[in-house]
PDB file as gemmi writes it, atoms N, CA and C in Angstrom:
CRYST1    1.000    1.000    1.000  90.00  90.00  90.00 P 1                      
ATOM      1  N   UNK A   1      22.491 -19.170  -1.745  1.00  0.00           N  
ATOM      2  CA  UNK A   1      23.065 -17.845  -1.784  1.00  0.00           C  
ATOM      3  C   UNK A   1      23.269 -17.339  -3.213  1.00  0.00           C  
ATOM      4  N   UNK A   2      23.635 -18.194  -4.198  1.00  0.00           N  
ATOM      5  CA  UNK A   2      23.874 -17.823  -5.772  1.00  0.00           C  
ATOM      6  C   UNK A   2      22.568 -17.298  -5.811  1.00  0.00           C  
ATOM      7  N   UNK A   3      21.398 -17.868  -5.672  1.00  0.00           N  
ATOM      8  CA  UNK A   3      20.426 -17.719  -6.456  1.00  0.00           C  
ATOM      9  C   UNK A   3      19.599 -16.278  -5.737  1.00  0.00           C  
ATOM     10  N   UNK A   4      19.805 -15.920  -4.353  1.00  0.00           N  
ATOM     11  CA  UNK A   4      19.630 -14.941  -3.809  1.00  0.00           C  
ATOM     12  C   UNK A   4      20.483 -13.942  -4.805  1.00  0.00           C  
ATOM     13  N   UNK A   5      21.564 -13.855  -4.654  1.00  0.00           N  
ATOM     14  CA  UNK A   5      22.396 -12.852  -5.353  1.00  0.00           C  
ATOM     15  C   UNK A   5      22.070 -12.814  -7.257  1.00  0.00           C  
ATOM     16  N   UNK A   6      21.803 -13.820  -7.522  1.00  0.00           N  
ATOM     17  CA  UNK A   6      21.569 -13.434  -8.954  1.00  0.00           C  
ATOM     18  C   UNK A   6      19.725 -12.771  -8.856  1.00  0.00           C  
ATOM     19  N   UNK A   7      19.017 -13.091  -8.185  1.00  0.00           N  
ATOM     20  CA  UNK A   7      17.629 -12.266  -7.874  1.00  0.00           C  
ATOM     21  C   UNK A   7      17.915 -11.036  -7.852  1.00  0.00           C  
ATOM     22  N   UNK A   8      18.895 -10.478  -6.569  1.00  0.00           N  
ATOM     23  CA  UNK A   8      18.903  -8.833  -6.540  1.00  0.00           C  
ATOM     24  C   UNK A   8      20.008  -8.556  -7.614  1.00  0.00           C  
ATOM     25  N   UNK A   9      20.991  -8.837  -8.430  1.00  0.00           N  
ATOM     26  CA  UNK A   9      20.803  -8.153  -9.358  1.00  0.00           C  
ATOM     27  C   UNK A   9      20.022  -8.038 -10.474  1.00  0.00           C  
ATOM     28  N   UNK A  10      19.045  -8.981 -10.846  1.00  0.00           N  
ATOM     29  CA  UNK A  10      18.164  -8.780 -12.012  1.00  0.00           C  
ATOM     30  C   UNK A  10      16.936  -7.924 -11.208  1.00  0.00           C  
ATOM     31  N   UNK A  11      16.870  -7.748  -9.908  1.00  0.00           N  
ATOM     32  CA  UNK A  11      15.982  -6.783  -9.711  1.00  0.00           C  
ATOM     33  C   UNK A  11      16.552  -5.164  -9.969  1.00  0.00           C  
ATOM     34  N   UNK A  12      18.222  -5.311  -9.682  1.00  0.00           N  
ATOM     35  CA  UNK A  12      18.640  -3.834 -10.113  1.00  0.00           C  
ATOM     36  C   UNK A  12      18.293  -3.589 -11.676  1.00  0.00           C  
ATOM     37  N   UNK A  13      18.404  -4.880 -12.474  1.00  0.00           N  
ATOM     38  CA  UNK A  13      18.514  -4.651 -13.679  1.00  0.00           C  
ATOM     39  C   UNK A  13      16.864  -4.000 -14.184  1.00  0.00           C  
ATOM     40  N   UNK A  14      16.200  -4.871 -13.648  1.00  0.00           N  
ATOM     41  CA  UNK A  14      14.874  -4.195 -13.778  1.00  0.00           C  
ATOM     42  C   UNK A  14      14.115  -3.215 -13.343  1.00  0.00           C  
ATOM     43  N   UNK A  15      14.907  -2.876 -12.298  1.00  0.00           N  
ATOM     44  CA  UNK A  15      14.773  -1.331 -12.063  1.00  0.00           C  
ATOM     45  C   UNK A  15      15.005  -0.341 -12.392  1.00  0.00           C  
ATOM     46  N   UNK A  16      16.114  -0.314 -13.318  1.00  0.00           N  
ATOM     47  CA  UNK A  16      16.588   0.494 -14.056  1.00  0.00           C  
ATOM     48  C   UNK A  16      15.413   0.731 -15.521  1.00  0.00           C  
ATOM     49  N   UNK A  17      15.117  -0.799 -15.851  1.00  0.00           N  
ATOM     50  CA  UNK A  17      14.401  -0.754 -17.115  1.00  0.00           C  
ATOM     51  C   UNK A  17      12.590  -0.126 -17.086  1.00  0.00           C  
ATOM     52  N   UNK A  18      12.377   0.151 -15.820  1.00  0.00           N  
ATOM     53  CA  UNK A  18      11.033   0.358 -15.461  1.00  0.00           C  
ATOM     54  C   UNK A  18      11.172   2.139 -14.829  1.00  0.00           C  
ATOM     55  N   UNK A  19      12.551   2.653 -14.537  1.00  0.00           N  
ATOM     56  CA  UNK A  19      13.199   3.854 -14.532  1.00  0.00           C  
ATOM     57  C   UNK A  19      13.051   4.664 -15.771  1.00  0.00           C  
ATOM     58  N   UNK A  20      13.040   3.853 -16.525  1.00  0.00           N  
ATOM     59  CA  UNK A  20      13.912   4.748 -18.271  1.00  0.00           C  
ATOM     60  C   UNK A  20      12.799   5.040 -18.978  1.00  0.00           C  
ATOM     61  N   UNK A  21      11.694   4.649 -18.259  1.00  0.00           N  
ATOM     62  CA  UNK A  21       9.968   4.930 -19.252  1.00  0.00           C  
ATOM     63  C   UNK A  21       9.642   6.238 -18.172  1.00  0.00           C  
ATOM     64  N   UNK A  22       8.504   5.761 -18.797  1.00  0.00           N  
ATOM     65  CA  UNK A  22       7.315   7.119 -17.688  1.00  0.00           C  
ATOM     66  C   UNK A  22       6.383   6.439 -17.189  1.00  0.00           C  
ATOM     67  N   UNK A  23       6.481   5.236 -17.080  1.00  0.00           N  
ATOM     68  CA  UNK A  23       5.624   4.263 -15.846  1.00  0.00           C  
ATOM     69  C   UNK A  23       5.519   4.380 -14.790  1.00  0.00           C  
ATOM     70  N   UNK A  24       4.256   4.609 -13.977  1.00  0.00           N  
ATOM     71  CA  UNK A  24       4.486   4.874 -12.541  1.00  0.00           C  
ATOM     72  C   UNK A  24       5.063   2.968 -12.048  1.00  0.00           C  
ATOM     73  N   UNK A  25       5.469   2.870 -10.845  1.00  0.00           N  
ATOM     74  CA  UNK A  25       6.050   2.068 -10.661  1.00  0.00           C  
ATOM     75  C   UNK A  25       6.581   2.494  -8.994  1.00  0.00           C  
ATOM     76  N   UNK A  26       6.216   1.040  -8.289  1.00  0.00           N  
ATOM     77  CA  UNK A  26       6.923   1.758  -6.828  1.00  0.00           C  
ATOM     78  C   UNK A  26       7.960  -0.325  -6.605  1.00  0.00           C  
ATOM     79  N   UNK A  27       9.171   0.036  -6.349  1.00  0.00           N  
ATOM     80  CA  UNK A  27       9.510  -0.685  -5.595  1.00  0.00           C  
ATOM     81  C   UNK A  27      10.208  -0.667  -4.298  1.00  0.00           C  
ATOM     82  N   UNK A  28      10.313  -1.923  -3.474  1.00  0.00           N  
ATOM     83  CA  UNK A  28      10.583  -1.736  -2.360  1.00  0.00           C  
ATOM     84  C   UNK A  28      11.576  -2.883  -2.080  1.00  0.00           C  
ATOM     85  N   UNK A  29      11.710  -3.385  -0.554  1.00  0.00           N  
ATOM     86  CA  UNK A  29      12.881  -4.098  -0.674  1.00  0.00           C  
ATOM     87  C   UNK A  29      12.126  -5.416  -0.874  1.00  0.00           C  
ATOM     88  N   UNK A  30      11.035  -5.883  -1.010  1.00  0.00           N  
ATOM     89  CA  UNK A  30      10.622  -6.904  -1.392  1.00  0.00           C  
ATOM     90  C   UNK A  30      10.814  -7.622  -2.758  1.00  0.00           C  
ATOM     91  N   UNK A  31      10.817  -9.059  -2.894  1.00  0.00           N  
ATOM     92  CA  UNK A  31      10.718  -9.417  -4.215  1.00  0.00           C  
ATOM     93  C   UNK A  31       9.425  -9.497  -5.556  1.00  0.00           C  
ATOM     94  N   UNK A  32       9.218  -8.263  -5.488  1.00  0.00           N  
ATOM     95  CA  UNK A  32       8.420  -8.098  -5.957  1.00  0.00           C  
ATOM     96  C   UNK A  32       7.890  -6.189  -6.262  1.00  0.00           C  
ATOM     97  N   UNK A  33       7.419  -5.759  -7.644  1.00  0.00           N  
ATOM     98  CA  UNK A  33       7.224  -4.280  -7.833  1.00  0.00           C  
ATOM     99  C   UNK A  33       6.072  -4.776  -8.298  1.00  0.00           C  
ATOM    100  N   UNK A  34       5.456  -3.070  -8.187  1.00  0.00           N  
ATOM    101  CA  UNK A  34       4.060  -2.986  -8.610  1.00  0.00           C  
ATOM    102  C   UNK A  34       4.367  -1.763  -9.775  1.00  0.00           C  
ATOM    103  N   UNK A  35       3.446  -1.873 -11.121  1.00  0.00           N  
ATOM    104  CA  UNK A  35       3.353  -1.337 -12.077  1.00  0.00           C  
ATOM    105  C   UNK A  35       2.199  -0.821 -12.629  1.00  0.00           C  
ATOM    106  N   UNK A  36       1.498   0.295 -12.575  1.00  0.00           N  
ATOM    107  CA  UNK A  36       0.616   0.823 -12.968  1.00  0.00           C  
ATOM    108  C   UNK A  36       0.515   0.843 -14.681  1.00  0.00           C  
ATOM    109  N   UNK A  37       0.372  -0.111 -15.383  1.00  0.00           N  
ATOM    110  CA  UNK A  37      -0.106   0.161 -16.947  1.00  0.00           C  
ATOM    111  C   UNK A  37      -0.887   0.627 -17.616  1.00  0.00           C  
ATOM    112  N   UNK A  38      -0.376   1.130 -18.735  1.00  0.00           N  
ATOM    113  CA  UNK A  38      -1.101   2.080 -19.483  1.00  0.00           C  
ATOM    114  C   UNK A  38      -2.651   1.379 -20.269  1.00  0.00           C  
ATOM    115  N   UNK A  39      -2.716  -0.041 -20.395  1.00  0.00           N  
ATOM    116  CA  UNK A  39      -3.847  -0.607 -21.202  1.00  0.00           C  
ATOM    117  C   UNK A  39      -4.565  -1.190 -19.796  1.00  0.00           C  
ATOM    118  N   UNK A  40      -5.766  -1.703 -20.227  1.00  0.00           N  
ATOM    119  CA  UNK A  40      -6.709  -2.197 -19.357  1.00  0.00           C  
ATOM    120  C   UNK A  40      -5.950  -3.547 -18.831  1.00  0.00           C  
ATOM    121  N   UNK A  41      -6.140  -3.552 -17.310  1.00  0.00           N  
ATOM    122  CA  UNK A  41      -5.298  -4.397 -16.423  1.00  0.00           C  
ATOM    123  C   UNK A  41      -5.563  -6.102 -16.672  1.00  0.00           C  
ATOM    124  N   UNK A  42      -6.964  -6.416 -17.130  1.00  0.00           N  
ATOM    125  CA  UNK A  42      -7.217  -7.447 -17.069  1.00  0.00           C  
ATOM    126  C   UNK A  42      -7.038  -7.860 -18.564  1.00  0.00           C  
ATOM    127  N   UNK A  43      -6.509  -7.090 -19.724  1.00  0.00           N  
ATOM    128  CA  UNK A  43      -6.165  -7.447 -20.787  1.00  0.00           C  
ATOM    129  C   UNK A  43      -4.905  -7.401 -20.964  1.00  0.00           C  
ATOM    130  N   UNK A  44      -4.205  -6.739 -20.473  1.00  0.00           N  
ATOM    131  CA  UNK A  44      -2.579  -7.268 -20.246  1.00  0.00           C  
ATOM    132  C   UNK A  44      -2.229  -8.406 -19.812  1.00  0.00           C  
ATOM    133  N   UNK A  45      -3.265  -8.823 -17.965  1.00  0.00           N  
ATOM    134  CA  UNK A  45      -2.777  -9.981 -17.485  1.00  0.00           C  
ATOM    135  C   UNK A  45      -3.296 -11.374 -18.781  1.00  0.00           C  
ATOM    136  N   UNK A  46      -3.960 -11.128 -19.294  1.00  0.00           N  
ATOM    137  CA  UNK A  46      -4.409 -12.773 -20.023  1.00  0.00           C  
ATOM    138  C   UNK A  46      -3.625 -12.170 -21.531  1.00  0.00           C  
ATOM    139  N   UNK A  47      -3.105 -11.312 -22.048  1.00  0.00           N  
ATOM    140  CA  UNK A  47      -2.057 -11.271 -23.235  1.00  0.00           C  
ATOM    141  C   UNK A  47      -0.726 -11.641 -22.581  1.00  0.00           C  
ATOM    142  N   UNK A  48      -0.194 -11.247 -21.324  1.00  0.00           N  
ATOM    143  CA  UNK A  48       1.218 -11.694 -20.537  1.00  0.00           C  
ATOM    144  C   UNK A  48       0.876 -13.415 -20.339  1.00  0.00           C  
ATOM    145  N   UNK A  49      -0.413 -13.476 -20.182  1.00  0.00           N  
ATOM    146  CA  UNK A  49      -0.957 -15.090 -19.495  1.00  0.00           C  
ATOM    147  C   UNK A  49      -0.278 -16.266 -20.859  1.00  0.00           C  
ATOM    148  N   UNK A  50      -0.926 -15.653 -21.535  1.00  0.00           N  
ATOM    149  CA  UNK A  50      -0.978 -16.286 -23.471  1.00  0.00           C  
ATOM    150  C   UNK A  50       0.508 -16.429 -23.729  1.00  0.00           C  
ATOM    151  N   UNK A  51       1.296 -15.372 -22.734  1.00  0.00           N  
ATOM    152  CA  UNK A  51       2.829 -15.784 -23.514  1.00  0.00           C  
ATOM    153  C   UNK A  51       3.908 -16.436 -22.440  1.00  0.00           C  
ATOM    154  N   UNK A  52       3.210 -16.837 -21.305  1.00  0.00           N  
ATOM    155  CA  UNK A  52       3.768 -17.721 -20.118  1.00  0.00           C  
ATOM    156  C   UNK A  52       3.956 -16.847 -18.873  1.00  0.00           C  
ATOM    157  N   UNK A  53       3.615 -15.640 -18.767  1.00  0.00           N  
ATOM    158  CA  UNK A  53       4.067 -14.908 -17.839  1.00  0.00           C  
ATOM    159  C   UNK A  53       3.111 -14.231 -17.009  1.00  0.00           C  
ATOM    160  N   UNK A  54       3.052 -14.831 -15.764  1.00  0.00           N  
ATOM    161  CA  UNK A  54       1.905 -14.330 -14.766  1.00  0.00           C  
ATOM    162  C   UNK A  54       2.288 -12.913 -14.124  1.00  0.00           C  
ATOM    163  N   UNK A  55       1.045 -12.477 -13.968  1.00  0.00           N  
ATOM    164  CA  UNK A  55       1.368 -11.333 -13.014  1.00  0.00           C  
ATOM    165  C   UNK A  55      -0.111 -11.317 -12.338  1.00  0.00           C  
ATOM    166  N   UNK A  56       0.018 -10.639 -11.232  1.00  0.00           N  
ATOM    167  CA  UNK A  56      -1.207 -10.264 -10.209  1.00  0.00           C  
ATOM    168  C   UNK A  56      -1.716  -9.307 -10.229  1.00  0.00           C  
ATOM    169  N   UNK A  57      -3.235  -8.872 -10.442  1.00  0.00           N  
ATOM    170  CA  UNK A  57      -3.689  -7.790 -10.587  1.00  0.00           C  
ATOM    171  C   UNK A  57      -4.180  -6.998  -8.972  1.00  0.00           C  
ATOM    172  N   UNK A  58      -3.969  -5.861  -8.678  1.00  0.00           N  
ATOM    173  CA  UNK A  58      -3.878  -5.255  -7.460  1.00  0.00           C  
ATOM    174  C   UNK A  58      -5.354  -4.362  -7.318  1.00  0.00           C  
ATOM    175  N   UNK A  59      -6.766  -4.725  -8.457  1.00  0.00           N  
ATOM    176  CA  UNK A  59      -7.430  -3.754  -8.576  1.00  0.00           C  
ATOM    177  C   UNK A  59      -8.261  -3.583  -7.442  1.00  0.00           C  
ATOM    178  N   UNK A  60      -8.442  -4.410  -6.603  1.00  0.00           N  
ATOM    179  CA  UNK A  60      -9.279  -4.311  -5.427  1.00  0.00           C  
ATOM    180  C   UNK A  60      -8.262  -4.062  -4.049  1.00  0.00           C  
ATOM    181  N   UNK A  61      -6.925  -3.504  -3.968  1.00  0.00           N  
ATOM    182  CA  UNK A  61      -5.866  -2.976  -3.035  1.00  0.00           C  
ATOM    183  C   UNK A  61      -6.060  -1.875  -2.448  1.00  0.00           C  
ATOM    184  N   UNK A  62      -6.839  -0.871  -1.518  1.00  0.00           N  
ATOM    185  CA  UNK A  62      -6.779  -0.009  -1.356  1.00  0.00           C  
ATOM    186  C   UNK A  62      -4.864   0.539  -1.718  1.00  0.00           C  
ATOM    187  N   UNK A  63      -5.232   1.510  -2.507  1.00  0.00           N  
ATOM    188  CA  UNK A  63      -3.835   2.880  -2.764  1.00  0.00           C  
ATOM    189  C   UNK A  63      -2.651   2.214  -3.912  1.00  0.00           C  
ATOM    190  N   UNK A  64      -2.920   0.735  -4.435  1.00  0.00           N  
ATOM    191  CA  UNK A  64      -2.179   0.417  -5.495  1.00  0.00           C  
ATOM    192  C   UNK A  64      -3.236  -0.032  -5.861  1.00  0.00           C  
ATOM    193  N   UNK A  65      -4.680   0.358  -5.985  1.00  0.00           N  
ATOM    194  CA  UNK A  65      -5.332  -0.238  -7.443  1.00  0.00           C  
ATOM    195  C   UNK A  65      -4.969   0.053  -8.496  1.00  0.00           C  
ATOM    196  N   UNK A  66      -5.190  -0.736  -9.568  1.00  0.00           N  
ATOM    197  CA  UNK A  66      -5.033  -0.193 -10.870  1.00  0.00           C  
ATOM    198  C   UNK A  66      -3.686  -0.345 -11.753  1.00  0.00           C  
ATOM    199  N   UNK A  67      -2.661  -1.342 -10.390  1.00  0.00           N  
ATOM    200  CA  UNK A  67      -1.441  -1.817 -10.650  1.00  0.00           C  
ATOM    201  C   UNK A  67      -1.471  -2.837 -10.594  1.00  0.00           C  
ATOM    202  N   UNK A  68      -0.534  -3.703 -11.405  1.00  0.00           N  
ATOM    203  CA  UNK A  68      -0.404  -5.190 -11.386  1.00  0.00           C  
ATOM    204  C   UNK A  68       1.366  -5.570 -10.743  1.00  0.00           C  
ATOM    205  N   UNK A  69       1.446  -6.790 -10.088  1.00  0.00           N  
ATOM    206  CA  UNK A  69       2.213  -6.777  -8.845  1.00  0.00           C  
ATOM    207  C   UNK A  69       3.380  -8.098  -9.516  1.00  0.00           C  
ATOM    208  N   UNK A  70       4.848  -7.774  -9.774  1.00  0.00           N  
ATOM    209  CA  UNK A  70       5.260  -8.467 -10.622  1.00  0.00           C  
ATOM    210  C   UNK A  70       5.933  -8.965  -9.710  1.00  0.00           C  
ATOM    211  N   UNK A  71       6.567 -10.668  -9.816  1.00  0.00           N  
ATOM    212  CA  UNK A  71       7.604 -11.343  -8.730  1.00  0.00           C  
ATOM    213  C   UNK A  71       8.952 -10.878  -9.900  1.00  0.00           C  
ATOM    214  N   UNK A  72       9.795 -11.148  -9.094  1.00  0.00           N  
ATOM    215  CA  UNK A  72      11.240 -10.866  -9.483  1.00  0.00           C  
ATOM    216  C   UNK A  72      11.830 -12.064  -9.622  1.00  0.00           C  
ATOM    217  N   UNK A  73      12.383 -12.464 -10.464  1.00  0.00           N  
ATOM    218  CA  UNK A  73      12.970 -13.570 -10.798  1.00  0.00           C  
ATOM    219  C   UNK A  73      14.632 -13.488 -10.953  1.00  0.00           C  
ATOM    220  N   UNK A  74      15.010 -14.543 -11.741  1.00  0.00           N  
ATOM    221  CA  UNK A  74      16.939 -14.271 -12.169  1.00  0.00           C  
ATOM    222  C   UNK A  74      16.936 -13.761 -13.582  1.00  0.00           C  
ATOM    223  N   UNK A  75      17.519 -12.920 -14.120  1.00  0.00           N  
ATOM    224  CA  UNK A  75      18.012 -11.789 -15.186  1.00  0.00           C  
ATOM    225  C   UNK A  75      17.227 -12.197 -16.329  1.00  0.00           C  
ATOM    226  N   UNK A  76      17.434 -13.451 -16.588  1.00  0.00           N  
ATOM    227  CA  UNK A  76      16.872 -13.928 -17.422  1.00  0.00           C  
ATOM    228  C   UNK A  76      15.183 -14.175 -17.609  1.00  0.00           C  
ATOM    229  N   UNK A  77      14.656 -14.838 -16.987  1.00  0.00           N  
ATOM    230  CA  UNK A  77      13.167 -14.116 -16.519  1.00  0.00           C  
ATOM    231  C   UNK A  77      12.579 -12.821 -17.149  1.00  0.00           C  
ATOM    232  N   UNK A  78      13.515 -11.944 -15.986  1.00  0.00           N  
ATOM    233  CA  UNK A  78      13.049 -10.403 -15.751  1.00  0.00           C  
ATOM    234  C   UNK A  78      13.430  -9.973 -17.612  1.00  0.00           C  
ATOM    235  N   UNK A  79      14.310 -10.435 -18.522  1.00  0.00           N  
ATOM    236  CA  UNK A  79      14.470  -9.557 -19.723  1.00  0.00           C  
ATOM    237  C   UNK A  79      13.330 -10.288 -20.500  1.00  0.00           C  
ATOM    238  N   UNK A  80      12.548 -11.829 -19.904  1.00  0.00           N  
ATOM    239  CA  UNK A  80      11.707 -12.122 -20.914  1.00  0.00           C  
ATOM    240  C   UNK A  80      10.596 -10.919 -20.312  1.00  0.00           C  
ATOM    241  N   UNK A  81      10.717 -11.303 -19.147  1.00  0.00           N  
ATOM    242  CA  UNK A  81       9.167 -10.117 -18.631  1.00  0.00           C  
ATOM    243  C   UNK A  81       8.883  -8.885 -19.645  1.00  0.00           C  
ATOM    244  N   UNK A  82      10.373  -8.607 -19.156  1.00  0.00           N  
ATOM    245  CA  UNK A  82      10.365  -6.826 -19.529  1.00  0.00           C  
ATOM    246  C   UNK A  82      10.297  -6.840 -21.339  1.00  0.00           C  
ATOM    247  N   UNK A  83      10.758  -8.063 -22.343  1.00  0.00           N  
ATOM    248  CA  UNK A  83      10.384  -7.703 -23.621  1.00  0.00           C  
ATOM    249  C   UNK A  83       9.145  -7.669 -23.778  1.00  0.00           C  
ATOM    250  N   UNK A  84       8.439  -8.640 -23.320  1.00  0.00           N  
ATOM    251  CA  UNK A  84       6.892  -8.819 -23.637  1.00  0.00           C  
ATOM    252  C   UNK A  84       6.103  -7.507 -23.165  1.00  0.00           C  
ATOM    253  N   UNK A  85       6.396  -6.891 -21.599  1.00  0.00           N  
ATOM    254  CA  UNK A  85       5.597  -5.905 -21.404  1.00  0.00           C  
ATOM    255  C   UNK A  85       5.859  -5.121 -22.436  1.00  0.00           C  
ATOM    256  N   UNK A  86       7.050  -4.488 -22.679  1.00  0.00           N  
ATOM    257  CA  UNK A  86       7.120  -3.241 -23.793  1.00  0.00           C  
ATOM    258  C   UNK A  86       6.311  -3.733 -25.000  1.00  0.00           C  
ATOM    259  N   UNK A  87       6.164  -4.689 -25.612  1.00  0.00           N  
ATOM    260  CA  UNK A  87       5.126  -5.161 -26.282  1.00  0.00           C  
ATOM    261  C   UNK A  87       3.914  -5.208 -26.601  1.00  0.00           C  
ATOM    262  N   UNK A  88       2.971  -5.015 -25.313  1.00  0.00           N  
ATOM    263  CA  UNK A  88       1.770  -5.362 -25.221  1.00  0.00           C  
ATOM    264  C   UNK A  88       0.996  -3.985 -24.120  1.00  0.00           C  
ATOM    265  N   UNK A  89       2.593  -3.601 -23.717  1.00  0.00           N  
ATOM    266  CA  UNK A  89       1.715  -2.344 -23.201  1.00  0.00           C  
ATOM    267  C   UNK A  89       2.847  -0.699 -23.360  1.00  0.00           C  
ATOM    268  N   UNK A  90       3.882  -0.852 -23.769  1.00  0.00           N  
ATOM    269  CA  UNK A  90       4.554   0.237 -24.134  1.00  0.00           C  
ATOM    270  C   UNK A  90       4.468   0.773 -25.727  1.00  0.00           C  
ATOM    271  N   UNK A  91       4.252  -0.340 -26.410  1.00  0.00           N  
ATOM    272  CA  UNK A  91       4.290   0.118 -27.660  1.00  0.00           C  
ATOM    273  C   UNK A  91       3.104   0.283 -28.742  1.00  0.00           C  
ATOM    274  N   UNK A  92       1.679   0.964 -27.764  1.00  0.00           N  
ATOM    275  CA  UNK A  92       0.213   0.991 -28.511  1.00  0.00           C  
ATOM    276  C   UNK A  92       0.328   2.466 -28.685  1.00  0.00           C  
TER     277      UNK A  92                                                      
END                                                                             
């Protein structure tokens, strides 16, 4: 149960942080959002790959191609996620 409850709040937390850009972005009640990025999908996933952090690419999904599909983790996780993305794809 801790570890349930510390999940949904680092998913609020990261919802907020994927709110405050201009990223398209859809989440739902699942553990897990999808993120449409601004650089080429398969060069994000192997620069996120290079710094320990997987994500799934959605390009063959009918209606979320072109998004990559992030798991939700505990707070800590989600702020390494979220520094590296602003990194490698918010700040070109």
């Amino acid at each position: 149960n801790n570890y349930v409850s510390e999940v949904k709040k680092a998913r609020e937390w990261i919802k907020n942080k994927v709110k405050s850009t201009n990223i398209r972005s859809h989440f739902s009640g699942g553990n897990y959002f999808l993120i449409w990025p601004n650089k080429n999908i398969k060069v994000l996933i192997n620069e996120m790959r290079e710094r320990g952090i997987l994500i799934r690419s959605m390009e063959n999904k009918k209606d979320i191609e072109n998004s990559v599909r992030v798991s939700i983790g505990i707070k800590e996780q989600m702020e390494f996620f979220w520094k590296n993305y602003e990194e490698l794809d918010l700040r070109n």
